[in-house]
C-alpha positions as CSV (number, residue, x, y, z in Angstrom):
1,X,93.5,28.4,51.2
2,X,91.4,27.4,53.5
3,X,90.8,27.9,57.5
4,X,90.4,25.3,61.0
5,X,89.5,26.5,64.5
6,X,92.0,26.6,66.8
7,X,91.8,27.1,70.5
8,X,94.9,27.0,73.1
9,X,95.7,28.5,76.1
10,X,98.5,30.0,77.7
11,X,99.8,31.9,80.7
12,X,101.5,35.6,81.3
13,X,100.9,38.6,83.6
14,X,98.9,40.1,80.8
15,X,96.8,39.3,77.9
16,X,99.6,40.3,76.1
17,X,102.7,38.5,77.0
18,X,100.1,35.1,77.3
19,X,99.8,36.1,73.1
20,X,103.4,36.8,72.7
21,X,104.9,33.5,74.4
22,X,101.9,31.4,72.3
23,X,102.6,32.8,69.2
24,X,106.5,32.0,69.7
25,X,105.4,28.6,70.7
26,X,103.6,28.5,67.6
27,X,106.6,29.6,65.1
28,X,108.7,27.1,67.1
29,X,106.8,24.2,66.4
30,X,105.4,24.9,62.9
31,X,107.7,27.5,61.3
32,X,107.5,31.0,60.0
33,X,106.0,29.8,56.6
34,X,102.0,30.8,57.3
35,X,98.8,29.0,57.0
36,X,99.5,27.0,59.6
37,X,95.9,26.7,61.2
38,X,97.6,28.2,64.8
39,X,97.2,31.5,66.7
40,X,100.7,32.9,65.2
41,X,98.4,33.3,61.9
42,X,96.5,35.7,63.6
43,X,97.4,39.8,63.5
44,X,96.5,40.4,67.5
45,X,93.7,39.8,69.9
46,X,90.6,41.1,70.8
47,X,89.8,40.4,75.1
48,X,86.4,39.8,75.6
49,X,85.4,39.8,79.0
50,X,83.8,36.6,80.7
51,X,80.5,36.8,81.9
52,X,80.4,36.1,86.1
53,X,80.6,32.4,86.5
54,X,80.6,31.1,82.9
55,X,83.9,29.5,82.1
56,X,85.8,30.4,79.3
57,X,85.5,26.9,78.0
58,X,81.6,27.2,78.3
59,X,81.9,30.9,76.6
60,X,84.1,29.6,73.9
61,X,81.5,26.6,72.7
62,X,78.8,29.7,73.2
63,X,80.4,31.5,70.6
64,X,81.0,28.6,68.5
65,X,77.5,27.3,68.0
66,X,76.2,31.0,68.2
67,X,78.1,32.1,65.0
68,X,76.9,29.1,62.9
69,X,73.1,30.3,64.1
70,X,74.4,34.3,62.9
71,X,75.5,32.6,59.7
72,X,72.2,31.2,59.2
73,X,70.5,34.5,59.7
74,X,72.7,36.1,57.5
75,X,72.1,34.1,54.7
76,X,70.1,35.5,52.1
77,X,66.3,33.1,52.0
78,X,66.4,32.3,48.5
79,X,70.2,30.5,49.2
80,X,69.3,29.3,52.7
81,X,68.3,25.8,50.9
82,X,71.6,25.2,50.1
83,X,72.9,24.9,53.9
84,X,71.4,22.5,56.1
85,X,69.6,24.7,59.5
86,X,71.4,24.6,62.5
87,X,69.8,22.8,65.6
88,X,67.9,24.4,68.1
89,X,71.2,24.5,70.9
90,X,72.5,27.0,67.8
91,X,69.6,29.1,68.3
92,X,69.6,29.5,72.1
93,X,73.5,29.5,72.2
94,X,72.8,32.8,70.3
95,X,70.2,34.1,72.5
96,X,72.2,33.4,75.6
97,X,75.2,35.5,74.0
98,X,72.8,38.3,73.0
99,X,71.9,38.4,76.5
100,X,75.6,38.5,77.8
101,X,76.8,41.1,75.0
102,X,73.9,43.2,73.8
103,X,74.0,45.0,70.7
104,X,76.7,47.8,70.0
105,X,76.4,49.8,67.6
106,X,79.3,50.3,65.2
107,X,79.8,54.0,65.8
108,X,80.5,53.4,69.5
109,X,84.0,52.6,70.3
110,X,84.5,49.2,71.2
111,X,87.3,49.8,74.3
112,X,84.4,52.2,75.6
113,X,81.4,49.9,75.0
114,X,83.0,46.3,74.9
115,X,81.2,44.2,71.6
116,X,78.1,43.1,71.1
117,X,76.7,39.6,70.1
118,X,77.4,40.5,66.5
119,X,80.5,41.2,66.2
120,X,82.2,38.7,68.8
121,X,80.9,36.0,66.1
122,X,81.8,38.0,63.4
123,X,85.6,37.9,64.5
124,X,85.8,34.4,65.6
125,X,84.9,33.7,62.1
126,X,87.5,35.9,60.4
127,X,90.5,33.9,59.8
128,X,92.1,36.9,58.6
129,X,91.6,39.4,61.8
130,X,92.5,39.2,65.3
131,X,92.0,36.3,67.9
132,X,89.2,36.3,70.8
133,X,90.5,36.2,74.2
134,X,89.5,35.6,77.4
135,X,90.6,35.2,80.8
136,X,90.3,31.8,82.5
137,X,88.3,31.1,85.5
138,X,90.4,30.3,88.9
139,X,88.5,26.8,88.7
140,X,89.7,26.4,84.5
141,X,93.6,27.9,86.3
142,X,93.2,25.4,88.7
143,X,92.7,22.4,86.9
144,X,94.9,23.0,84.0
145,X,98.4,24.7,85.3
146,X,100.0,23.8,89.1
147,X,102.9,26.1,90.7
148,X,102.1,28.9,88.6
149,X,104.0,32.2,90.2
150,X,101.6,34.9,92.0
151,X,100.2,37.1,89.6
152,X,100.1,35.2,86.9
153,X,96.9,35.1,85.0
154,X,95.7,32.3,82.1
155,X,93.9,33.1,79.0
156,X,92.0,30.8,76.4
157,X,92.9,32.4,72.2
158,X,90.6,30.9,69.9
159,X,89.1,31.6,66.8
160,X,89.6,30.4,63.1
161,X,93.1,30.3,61.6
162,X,93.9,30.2,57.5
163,X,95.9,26.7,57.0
């Protein structure tokens, strides 16, 4: 089977019931069967926390064009003439998320530490594990929910689903 990036946002008082109420959503509109390219395909989350005043939307397309760079560098040379290089916005989309989430390194627990550049891309790219979220900006809140009740908070889920 094969994968699609999804990205959808939702609301709650935590990061929790926001993923709980999508993924219900989710089953509601396109079933319990699986591969069904949403966030219900996904086994939990992972929060990432936004950067001060970078939007989620502006992180998300970050992390997007930064994982196809870390794809490029991963390849091994002699098969790198099979993919066509990534433009240059790949490149510094990966040097501005190295510079927002430095390295970690893997024997350093992430709820202590957070993630580095790495491994954000690493699990957008899994279609398998959990979903990246993050909370929304007041100006993102703003612009795409009225009335909302105090204390409610919004959060962007996106990643790459199996479909």
């Amino acid at each position: 089977m094969g994968a699609t990036e999804f990205a959808i946002d939702n609301t709650g008082k935590t990061v929790g019931e926001a993923y709980d109420t999508q993924v219900d959503s989710d089953h509601w509109e396109h079933g319990h069967s699986g591969y069904t390219g949403t966030l219900a395909e996904k086994d939990g989350f992972v929060l990432i926390k936004r950067p001060t005043r970078i939007t989620a939307g502006r992180l998300m397309d970050t992390i997007i064009d930064a994982e196809q760079w870390m794809f490029w560098l991963d390849t091994d040379e002699k098969y790198r003439h099979v993919y066509t290089k990534p433009p240059a916005k790949c490149r510094k989309a990966w040097d501005r998320l190295c510079g927002w989430f430095p390295y970690v390194h893997p024997l350093f627990h992430p709820m202590v530490y957070g993630y580095g550049a790495d491994r954000i891309c690493q699990l957008y790219g899994d279609k398998w594990g959990p979903a990246l979220a993050v909370e929304q900006s007041p100006a993102e809140k703003k612009e795409r929910w009225s009335d909302l009740p105090r204390g409610t908070k919004t959060f962007l889920f996106f990643g790459m689903a199996s479909c």
